[in-house]
C-alpha positions in Angstrom: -15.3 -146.7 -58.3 -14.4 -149.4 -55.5 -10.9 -149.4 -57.0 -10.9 -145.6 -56.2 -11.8 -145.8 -52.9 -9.6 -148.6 -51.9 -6.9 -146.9 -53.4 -7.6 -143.9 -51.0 -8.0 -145.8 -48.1 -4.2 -147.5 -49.1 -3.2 -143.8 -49.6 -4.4 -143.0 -46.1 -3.0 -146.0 -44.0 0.0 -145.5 -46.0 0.6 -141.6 -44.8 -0.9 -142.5 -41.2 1.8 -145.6 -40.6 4.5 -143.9 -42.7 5.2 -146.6 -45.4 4.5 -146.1 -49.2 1.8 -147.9 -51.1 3.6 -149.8 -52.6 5.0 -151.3 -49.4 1.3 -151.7 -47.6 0.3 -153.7 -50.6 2.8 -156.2 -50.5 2.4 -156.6 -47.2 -1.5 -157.3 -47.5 -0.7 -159.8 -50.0 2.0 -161.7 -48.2 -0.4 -162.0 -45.6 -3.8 -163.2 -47.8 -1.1 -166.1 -49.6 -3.0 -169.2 -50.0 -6.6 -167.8 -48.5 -9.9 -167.7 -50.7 -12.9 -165.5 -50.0 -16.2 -166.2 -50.8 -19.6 -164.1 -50.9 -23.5 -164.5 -51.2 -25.8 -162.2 -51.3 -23.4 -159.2 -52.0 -25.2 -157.8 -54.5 -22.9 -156.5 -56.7 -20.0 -158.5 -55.8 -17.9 -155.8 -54.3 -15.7 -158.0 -51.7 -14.3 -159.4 -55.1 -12.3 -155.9 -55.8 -11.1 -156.2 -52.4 -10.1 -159.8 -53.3 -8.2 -158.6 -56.0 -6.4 -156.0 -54.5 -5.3 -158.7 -51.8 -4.1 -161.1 -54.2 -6.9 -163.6 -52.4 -7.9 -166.4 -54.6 -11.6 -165.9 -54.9 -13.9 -169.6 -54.0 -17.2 -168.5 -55.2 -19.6 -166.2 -55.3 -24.0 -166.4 -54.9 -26.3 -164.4 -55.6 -30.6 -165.1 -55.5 -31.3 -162.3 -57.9 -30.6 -162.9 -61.7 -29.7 -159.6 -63.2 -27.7 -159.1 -60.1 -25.5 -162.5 -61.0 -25.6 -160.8 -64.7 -24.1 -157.9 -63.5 -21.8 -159.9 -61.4 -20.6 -162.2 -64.6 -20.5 -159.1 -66.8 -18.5 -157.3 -64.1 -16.3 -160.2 -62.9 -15.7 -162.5 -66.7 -13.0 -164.5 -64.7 -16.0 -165.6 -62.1 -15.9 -169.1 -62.3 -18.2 -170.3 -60.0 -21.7 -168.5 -58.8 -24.4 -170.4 -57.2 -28.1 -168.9 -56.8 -29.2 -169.4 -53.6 -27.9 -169.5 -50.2 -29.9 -172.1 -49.0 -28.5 -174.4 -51.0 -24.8 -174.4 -50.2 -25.0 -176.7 -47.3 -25.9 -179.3 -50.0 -23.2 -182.1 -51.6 -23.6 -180.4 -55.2 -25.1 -177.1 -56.4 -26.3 -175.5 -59.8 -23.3 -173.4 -61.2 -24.7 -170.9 -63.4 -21.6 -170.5 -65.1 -20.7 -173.9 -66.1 -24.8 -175.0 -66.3 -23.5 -177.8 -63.8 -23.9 -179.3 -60.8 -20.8 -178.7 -58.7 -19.5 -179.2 -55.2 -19.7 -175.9 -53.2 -16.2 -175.3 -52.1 -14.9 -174.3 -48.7 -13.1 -170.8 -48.2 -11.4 -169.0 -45.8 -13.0 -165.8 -45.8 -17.0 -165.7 -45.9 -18.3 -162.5 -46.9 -22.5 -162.5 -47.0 -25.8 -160.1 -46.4 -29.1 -161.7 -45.7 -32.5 -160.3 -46.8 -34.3 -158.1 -44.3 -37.2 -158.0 -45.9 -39.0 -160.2 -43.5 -38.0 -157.2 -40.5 -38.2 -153.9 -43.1 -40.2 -150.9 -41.9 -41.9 -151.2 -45.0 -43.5 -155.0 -44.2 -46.7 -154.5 -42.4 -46.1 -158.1 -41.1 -42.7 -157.3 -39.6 -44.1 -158.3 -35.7 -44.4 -161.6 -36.8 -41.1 -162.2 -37.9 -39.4 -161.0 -34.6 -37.9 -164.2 -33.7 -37.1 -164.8 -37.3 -33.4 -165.5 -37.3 -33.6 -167.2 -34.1 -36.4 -169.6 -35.8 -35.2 -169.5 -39.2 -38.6 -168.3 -40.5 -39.5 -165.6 -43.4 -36.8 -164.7 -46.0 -34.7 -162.8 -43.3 -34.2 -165.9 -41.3 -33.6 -168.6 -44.2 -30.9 -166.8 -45.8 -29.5 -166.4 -42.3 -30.3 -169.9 -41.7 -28.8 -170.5 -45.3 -25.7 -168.9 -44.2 -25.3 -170.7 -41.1 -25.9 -174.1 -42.8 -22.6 -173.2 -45.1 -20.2 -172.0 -42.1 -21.2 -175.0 -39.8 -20.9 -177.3 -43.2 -17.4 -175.9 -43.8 -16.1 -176.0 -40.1 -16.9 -179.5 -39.8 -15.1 -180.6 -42.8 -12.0 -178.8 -41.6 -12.0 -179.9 -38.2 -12.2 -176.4 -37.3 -13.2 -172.6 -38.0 
């Protein structure tokens, strides 16, 4: 279905600049040459079709919930490296599921990643406590942020840059 829509959205660009498919493609992939993407908490993975279609090299991928990193590894076989929890990236070595070891997390160039909003949902009578909850890093909401944070400022310091 994603493959579908992208390939619509291609079709649509294509007609609006006046270039063929074909053409916009190899364009998009001269440009992603030699950049990675990585996600966390996507769900079902999704960016990685976009990855594909890009010709981006794809880093890694994490996901908290187990049958959503099954359907990830039955959905994407040639996943080589998925990690379970955000909060744990900023660490020297984390679990990969795939491999059942203990790996360094690598860096990409593209960071694609949700956070949990369960801590401000409608649907959590204790939502007015978790306000500040990003800002203080408190509540699922702000520990996956925090989690997420910990990984970009992790990565930008070992470049020298972001």
């Amino acid at each position: 279905m994603a493959n579908y829509f992208l390939e619509k959205q291609l079709e649509a660009i294509a007609v609006e600049t006046g270039t063929s498919v074909r053409s916009l493609r190899n364009k998009i992939r001269e440009a992603a040459v030699g950049l990675s993407l990585a996600t966390a908490c996507s769900g079902t993975d999704s960016p990685i079709v976009l990855a594909k279609h890009m010709g981006l090299e794809t880093s890694f991928s994490c996901e908290f919930d187990e049958l959503k990193r099954t359907w990830i590894l039955e959905n994407f076989p040639e996943t080589q490296r998925l990690f379970c929890d955000i909060k744990s990236l900023k660490r020297d070595e984390v679990l990969n599921v795939v491999t059942g070891r203990k790996e360094r997390v690598p860096s990409a160039d593209i960071f694609i990643t949700g956070f949990v909003c369960k801590s401000v949902s409608s649907e959590n009578n204790e939502r007015k406590t978790y306000k500040n909850c990003i800002q203080e890093g408190r509540g699922e909401t702000g520990e996956t942020f925090s989690g997420m944070m910990d990984y970009i400022k992790k990565t930008c310091s070992a470049r020298g840059h972001c």
